[in-house]
C-alpha positions in Angstrom: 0.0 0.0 0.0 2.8 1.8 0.9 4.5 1.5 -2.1 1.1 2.6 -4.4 1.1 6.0 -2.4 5.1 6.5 -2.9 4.6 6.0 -6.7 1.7 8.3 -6.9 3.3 11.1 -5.6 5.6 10.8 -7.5 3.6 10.8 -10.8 2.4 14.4 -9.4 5.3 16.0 -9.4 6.4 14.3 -12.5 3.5 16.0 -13.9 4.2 19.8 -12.0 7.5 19.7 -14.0 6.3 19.2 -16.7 3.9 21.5 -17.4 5.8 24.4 -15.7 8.0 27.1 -16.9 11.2 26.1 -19.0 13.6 26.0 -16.2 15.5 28.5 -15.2 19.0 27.2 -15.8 17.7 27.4 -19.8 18.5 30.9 -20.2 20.1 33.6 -18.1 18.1 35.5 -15.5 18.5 38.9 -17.4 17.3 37.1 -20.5 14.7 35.6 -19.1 13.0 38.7 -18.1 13.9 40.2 -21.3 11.9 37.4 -23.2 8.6 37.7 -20.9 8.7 41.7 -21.7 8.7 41.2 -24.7 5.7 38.3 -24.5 3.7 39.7 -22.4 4.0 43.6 -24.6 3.1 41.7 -27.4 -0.1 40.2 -25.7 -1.2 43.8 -25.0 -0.3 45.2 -27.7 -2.6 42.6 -29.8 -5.4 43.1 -27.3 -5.6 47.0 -27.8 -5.7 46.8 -31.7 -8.7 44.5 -31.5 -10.6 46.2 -28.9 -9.6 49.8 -29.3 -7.8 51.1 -32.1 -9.2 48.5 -35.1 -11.3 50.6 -37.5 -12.9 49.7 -40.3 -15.8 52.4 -42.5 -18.0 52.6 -45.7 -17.4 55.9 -47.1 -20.7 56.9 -47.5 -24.4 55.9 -46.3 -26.4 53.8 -48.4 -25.2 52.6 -51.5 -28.1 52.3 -54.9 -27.6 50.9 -58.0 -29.5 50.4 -61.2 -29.5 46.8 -62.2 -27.4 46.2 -65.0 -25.1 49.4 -63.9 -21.9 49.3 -62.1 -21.6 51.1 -58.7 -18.0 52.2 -56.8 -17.9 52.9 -53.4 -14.7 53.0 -50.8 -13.9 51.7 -47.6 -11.7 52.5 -45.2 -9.9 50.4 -42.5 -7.0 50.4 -40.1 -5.8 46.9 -41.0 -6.8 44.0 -43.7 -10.2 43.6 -43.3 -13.3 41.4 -44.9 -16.2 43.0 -46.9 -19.2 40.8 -47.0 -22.4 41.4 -49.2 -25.2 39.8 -49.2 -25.7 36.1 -47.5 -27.2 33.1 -47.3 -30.9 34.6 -47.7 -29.8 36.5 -50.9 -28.8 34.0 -53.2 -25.4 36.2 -52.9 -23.0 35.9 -50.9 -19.8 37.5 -51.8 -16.8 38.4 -49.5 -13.6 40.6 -50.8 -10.5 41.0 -48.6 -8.5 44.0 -48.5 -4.8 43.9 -47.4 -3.2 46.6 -45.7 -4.6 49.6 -44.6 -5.8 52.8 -45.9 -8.9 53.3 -48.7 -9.7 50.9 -51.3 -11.9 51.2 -53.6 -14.5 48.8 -54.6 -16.2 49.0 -57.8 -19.1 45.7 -59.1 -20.7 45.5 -62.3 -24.6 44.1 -61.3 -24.3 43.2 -65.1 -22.0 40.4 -64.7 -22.5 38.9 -61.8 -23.1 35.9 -63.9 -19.5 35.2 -64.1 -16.9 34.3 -61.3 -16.4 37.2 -59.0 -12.8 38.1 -60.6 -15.2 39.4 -63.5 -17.6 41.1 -62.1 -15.6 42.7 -59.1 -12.9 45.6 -59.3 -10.6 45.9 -56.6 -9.3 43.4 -53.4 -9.5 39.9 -53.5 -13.4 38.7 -54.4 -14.8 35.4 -53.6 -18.1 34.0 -53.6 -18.7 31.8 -51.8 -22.6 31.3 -52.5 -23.2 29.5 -56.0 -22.6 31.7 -59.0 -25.9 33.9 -60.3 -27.3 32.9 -63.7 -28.7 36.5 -64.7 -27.3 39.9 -63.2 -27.7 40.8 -59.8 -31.7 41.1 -59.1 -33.4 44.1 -57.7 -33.4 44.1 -53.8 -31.8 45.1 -50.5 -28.3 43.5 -50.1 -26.4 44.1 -46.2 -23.2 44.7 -46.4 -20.6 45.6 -43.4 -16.9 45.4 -43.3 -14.7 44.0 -40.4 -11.2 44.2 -39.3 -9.4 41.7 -37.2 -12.8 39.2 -37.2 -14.6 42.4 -35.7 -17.4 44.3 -37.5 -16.6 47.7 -38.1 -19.4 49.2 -40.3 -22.4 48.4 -41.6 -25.0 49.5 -45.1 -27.6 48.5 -47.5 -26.4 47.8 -51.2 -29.8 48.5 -52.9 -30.5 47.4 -56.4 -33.1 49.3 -58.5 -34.9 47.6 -60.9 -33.9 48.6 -65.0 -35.9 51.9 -65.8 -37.8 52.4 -69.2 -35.8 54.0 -71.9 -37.1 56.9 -74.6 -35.1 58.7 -77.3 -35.0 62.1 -78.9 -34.8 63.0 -82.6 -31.5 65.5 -83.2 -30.0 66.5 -86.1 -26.9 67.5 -87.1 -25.5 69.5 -90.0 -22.6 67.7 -91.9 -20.2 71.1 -91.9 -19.4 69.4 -88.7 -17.6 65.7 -87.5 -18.4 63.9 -84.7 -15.1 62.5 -82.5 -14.9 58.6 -82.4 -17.0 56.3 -81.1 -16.4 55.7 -76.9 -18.4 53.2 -74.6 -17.6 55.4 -71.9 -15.1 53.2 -69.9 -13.0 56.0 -69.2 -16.1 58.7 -68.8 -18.3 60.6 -70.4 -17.7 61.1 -74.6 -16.8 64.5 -75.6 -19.4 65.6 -78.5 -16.8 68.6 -79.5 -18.5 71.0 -82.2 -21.4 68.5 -82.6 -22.4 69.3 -79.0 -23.2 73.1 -80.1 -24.8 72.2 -83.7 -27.6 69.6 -82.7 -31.4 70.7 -82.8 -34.2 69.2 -82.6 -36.0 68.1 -85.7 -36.3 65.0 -88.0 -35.7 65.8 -91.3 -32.9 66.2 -92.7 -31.1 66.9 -96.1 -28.3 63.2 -97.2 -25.2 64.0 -95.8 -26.1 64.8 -92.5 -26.4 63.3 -89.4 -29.6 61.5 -87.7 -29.0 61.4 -83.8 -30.6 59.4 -81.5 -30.4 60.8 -78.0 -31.2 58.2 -75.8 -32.0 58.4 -72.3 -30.6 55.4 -71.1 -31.3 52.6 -68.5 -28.6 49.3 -67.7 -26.5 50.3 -70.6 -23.8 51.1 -68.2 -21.4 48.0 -68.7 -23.1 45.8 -71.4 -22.8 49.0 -74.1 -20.2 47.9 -77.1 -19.6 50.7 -79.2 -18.0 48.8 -81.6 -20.3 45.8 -81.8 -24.1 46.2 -81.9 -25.4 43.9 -83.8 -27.1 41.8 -81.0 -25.3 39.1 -80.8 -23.2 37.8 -77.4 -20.7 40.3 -78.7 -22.8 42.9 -78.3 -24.4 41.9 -74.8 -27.3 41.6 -77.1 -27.6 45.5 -78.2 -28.7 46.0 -81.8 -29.1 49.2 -83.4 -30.6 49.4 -86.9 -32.0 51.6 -89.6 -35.1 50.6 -91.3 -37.3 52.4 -94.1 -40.8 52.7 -93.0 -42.8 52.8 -96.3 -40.6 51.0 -99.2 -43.5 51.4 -101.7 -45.6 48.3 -102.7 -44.3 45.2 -103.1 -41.3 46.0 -101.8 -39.4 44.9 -98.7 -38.3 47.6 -96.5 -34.8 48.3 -96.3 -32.6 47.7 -93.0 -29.2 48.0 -92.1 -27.5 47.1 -88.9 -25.3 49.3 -87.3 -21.5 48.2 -87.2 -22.6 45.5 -89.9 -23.7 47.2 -92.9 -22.1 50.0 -94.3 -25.2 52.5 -95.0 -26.0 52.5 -90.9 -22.6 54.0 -90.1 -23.1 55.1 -86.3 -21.0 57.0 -83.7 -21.7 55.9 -80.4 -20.9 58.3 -77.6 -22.0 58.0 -74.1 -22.6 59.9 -71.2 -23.5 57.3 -68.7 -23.0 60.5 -65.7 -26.0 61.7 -67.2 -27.6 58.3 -67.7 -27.4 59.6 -71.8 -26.2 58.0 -74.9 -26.1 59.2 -78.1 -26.6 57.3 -81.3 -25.0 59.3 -84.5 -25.8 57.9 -88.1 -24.0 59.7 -91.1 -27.0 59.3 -93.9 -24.4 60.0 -96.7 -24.6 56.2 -97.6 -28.5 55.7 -97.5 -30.3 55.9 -100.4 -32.5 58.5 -101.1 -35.6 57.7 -103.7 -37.9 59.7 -105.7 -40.8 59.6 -103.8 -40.8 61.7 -100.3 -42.2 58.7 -98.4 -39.9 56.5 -99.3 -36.8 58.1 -98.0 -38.8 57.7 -94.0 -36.7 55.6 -91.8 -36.5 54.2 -88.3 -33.5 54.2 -86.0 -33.9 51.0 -83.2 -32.1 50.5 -80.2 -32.8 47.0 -78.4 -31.9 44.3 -76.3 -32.4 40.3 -77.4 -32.3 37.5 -76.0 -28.5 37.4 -75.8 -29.1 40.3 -73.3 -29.1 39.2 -69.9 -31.5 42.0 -68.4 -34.7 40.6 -71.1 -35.8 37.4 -71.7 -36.7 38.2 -75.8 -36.0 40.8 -77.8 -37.4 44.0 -76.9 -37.0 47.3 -78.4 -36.2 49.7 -75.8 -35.9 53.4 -77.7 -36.6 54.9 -81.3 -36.9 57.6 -83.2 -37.8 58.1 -86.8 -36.5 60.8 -89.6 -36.9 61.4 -92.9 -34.3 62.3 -96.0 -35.1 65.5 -98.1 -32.9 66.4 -101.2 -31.1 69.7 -100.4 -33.0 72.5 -102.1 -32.1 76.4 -101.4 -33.9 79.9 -102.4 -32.6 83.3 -102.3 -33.9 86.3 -102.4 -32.7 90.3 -101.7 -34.5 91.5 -98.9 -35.7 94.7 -100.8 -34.9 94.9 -104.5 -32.4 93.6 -107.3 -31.3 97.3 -107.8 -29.4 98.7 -105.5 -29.5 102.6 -106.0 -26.4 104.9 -104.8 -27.9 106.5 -102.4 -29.2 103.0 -100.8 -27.6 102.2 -97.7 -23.8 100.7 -98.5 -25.1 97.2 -97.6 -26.9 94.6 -99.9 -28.6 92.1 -97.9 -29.9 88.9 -99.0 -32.2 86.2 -97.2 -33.1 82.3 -98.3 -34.8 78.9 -97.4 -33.3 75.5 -97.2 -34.1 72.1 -96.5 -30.4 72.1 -94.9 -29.9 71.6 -91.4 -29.8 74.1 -88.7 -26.7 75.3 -87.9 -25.4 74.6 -91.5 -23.3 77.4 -93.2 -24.0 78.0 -96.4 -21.9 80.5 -98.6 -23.5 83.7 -100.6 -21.5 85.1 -103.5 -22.1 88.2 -105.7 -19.7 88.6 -108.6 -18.8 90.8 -111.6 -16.2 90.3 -114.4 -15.9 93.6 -115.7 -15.2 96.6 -116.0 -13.8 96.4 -112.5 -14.1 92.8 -111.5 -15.0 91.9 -107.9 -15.9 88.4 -106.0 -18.0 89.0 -102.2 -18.1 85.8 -100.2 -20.4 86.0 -97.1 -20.8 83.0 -94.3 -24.4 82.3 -94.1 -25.8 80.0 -90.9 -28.9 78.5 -90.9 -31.3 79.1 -88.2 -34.3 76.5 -86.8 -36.5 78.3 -89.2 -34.3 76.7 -91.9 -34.0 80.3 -93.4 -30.3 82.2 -93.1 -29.5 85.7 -94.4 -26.1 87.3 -95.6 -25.1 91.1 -95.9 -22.9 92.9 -98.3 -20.4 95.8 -97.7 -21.2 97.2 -101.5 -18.9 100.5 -100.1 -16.0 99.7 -102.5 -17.5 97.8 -105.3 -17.6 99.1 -109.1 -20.6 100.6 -109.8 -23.2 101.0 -113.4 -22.3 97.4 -113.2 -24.5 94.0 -112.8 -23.3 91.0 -110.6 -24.4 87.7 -110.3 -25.6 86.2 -106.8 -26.2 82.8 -105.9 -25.8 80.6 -103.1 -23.0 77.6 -102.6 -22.7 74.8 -99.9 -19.2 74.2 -101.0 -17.8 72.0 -97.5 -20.9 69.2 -98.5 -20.2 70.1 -102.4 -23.7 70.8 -103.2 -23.7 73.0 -105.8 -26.6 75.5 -106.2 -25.8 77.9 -109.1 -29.0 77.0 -111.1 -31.4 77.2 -108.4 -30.3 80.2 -106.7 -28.5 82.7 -109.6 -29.9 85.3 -110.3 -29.2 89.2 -111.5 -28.4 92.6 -109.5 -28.0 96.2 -110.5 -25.7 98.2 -109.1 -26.7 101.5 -110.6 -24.3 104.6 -110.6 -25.3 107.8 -109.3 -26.3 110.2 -111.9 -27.8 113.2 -110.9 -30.8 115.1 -113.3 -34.0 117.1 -113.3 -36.6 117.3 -115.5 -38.2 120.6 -115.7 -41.2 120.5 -118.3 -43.0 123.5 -120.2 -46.4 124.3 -117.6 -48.3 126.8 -116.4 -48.3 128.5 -113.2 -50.6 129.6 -110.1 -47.6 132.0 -109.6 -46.8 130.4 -105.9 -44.7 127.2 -106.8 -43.1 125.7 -110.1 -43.5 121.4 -110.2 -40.5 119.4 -111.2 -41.2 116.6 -113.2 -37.9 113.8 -112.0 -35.0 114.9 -109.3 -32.5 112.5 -108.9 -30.1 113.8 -105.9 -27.8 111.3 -105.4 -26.6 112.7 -101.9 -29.7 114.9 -101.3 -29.7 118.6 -101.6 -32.4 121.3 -103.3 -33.8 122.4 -106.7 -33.1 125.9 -107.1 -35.1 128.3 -109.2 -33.3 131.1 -111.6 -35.1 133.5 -113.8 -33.7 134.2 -117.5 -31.5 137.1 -115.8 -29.8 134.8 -113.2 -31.9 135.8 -110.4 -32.6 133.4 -107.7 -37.1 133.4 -107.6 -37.6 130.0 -105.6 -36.3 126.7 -104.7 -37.6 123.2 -103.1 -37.3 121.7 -99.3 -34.2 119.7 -98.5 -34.9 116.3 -100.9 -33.0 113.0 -99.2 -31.1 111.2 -101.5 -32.9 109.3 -103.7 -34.9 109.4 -107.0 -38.2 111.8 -107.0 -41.1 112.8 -109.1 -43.4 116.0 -109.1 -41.4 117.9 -107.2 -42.8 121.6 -105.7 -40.6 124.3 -105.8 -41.8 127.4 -103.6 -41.6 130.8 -105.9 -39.6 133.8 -103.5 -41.3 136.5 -105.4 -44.1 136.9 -107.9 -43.6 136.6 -111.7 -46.1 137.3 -114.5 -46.8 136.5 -118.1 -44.7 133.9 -119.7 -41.4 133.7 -118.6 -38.4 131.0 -119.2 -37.0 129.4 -115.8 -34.0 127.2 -114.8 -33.5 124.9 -112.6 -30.3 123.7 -110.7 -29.7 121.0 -108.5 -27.7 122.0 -105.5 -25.4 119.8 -103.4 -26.0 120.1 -99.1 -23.1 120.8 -97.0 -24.7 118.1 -94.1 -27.1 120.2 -92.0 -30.6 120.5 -94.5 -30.4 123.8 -94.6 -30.6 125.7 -97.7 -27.1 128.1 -97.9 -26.0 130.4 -100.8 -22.8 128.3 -100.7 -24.5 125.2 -101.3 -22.5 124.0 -104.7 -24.4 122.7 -107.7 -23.7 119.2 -109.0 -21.8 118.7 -111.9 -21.6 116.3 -114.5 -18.9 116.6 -116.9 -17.8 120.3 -115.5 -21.6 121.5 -116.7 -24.1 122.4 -113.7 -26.8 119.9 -113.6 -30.0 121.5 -114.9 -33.0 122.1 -117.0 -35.3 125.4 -118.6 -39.0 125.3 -119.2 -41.6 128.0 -120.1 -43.8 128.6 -117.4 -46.7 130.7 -118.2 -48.2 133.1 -115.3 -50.7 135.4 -115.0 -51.0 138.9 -116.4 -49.9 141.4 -114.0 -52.5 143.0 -111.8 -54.5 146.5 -113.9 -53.8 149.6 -111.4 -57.4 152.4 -111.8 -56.1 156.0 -111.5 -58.1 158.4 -109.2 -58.8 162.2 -109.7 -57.7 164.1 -106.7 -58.7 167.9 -106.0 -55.7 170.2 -105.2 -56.5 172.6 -102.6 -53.7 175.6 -102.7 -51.7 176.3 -99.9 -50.3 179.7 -99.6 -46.5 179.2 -98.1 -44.6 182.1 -96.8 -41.6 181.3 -98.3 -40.1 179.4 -101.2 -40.5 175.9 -101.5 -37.0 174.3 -101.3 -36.1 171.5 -104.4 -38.0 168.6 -103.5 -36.3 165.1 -103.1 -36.8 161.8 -105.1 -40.2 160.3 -104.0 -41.3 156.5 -104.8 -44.2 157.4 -107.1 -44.2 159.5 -110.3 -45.5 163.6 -109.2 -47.0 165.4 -112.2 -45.5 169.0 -112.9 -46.8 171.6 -115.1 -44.8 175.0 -116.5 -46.5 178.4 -114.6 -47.7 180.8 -116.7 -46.2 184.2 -117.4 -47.5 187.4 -115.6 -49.3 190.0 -117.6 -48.7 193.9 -117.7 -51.1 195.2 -115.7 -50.6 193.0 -112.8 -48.4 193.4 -110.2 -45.4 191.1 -109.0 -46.2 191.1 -105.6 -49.0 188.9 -104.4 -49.6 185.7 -104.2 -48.9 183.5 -107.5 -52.0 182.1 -108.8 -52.9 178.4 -109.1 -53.4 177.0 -112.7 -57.0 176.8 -111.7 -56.9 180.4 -110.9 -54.7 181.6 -114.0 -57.5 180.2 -116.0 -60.5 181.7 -114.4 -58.7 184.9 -115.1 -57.6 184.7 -118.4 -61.6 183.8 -119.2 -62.6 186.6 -117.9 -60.5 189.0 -119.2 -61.2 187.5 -122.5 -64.8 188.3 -121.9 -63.9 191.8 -120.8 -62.4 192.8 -124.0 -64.9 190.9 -126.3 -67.8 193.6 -124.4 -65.4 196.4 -125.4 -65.4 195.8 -129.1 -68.7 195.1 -129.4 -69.5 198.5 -127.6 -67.0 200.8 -129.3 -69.0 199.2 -132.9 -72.2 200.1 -131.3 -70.7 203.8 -130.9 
């Protein structure tokens, strides 16, 4: 019994030593303090990561998606960490490690999720660890959270919107302009360059120019193939074609297939920030028929069966437009004659079946005797109508020039339809001063031409200014009045002269004449006026007026005085008194002669 007891004691401390401390003959008591330091700081040190300074964050709230889209979103963590989505419930669950610490970023195309997770997942290490999906990633609520060190960090919602309904706009697009390459918008949004300020809206269109699409776009994110979209697995099942829409009767309707046949010859350039995508079809190659109808078409966009978001083909966006042959007026805005005193520009206006936004060039030309070639830009507004202006300042005038209309960058020529004739007519001042009769107040001027304005100014045959006309603009007039200064009777011949103004309208002595040839512009006519007004004379009574003294030599007076010689003073009269009047004289003289005829008869009586 003894010897049981002695042998299990033994076994106990058999089994103290050997699960005890290394012992301490092993190392050296300063290194054996060194080495549980150094254990025991390590412990700790793991300990406080985990519990306090471990950190792990989604960089924003809520993350949404469309399906068929790709989303990005960061996260941020102290350490390698584990970001799960999805589970069990979700027929996804995917996990991606992240070494190291810092930011990553995540990005997943809900597209693809078909495939293994390297394909579909952009940044860390992806793995799926639920069974891979058969169609992209369905429309629901994923959780996601991230965790460092085995602890969760952070937690959100991954939600996935179902695919929204597409439409389309008709643009179009004048071909003076050429769209940049074709882009599926891996690397962001397409530039449109020049096209981006030339499109309008409208769907008809002249060959040559360009058809858009603008599509507002849904899940076209990551399946989109710019170079491919015929609808095959290629394409991710996108096809784009052209179709006619009335080919006549029994006819089939044309169709071509963008990136397949040469007349649908598309630029694709998206701009998935703005969920847009446009669709940009040079009509150069299409045919264009005879009859209006036939030259309607249809531009497709939709996803078959290859697509993984539809289960048969569905058309998802269109838009139609129609091919007109390229046809141009023009017109001058006032007249074909362009007169010198018209302002110094010439301006012209037109229609088109062209484009908005297309320039078009307007041309006047002369050969001889002075040849000259204008060239004037014209831009077509959304009216289809554009207008050009000509600075005719220095140009040769008594001339005629042709104008017509060119679209030389699409090398439509439109001589035939647009040429056409215009007078430039030199100045030449004249009057015309016809043979009339008069009301004596005003003269009537049959044509003034005043080719930089002025007056008609009246001379009679002695040179004398007698009326003139108001200030006449320049221009080309008929009946002119001209205001008589003074009045003028019987017939009479008159001149007239076409005076120059000096700028202000006003009618000055020193306004010149206008010349032609050295000689002053002007014409004579007869004018016959009335006969001068009849004046009755009157018979005044003189009453005489005895004056003390002798009348002095009277001065000049304006009306003719009447004088008659005094008569000489007899013998028997005096010379003083006061000299008889005619009247007077005469009494006397009767009476004396009746004096003396009473003394004859009495002396014959004796």
């Amino acid at each position: 019994m003894q010897s049981i007891r002695t042998l299990t004691a033994l076994a106990a401390v058999v089994l103290l030593v050997t699960a005890g401390p290394a012992p301490a003959f092993a190392l050296s008591p300063d290194e054996h303090a060194h080495s549980s330091v150094e254990v025991d700081a390590s412990a700790q040190s793991t300990f406080a990561q985990t519990d306090d300074s471990a950190s792990g964050s989604f960089g924003s709230g809520d993350i949404t998606v469309t399906r068929g889209d790709e989303v990005t979103f960061t996260v941020s963590h102290s350490g390698p960490a584990n970001v799960t989505i999805g589970g069990p419930n979700n027929g996804l669950n995917l996990r991606i490690h992240l070494g190291g610490s810092g930011s990553s970023e995540i990005t997943i195309d809900t597209y693809a999720t078909n495939k293994n997770a390297s394909e579909f997942v952009d940044g860390g290490s992806p793995e799926l660890l639920s069974g891979k999906l058969s169609k992209p990633l369905e429309p629901a609520d994923y959780f996601m959270n991230v965790s460092v060190g085995g602890d969760e960090r952070d937690v959100t919602t991954l939600t996935v919107e179902p695919r929204g309904e597409m439409s389309a706009e008709s643009l179009i697009a004048p071909s003076t302009v050429s769209p940049p390459a074709s882009s599926s918008g891996k690397e962001g949004d397409a530039d449109l360059g020049d096209l981006g300020g030339v499109l309008s809206s409208d769907n008809r269109l002249a060959p040559g120019e360009y058809a858009v699409m603008k599509v507002h776009e849904s899940s076209l994110e990551t399946s989109l193939n710019a170079e491919a979209l015929s609808g095959n697995d290629a394409s991710n099942g996108i096809k784009l074609n052209v179709t006619q829409t009335n080919p006549g009767p029994n006819r089939d309707p044309r169709e071509y297939v963008a990136t397949a046949d040469p007349e649908a010859n598309v630029t694709v350039l998206p701009q998935f920030e703005q969920d847009t995508v446009y669709f940009v079809l040079d009509t150069s190659k299409l045919p264009v028929q005879k009859q209006s109808e036939w030259n309607k078409y249809k531009m497709r966009l939709a996803l078959t069966e290859e697509n993984s978001l539809v289960d048969e083909d569905t058309v998802v966006a269109e838009t139609a437009f129609q091919l007109d042959k390229p046809k141009v007026t023009l017109s001058p805005v006032n007249d074909s004659v362009h007169y010198p005193w018209d302002p110094d520009t010439f301006t012209v206006r037109g229609t088109t079946t062209r484009a908005p936004n297309t320039t078009l060039e307007v041309r006047l030309r002369s050969p001889k005797p002075d040849a000259f070639l204008l060239i004037e830009d014209a831009t077509v507004d959304a009216n289809r109508e554009y207008e050009a202006t000509f600075d005719l300042s220095d140009v040769t005038r008594g001339v005629n020039a042709t104008l017509w209309t060119e679209d030389v960058r699409s090398g439509d020529q439109f001589f035939l339809k647009t040429a056409q004739e215009v007078s430039l007519v030199a100045p030449n001042a004249s009057v015309r001063f016809e043979n009339q009769s008069s009301d004596g107040a005003q003269v009537s001027l049959s044509h003034v031409e005043v080719p930089e304005g002025g007056f008609v100014r009246i001379h009679d045959a002695k040179g004398n200014g007698v009326g003139r006309s108001d200030y006449l603009a320049p221009g080309r007039y008929e009946n002119v009045s001209a205001e008589l200064s003074l009045p003028l009777y019987n017939e009479q011949t008159l001149r007239a002269e076409l005076v120059t103004d000096d700028g202000d309208e006003a009618y000055s002595e020193n306004d010149t004449e206008y010349r032609r040839s050295d000689w002053v512009v002007n014409d004579t006519a007869r004018i016959e006026f009335g006969a001068p007004p009849t004046e009755t004379p009157t018979t005044q009574t003189q009453t005489a007026t005895p004056t003390p003294t002798p009348t002095p030599t009277p001065t000049a007076t304006p009306y003719p005085v009447q004088t008659e010689e005094p008569l000489e003073p007899s013998g028997e009269s005096t010379g003083t008194g006061i000299p008889l009047s005619p009247a007077v004289a005469v009494v006397a003289l009767l009476a004396a002669a009746g004096l003396l005829v009473r003394r004859t008869e009495g002396e014959k009586d004796e």
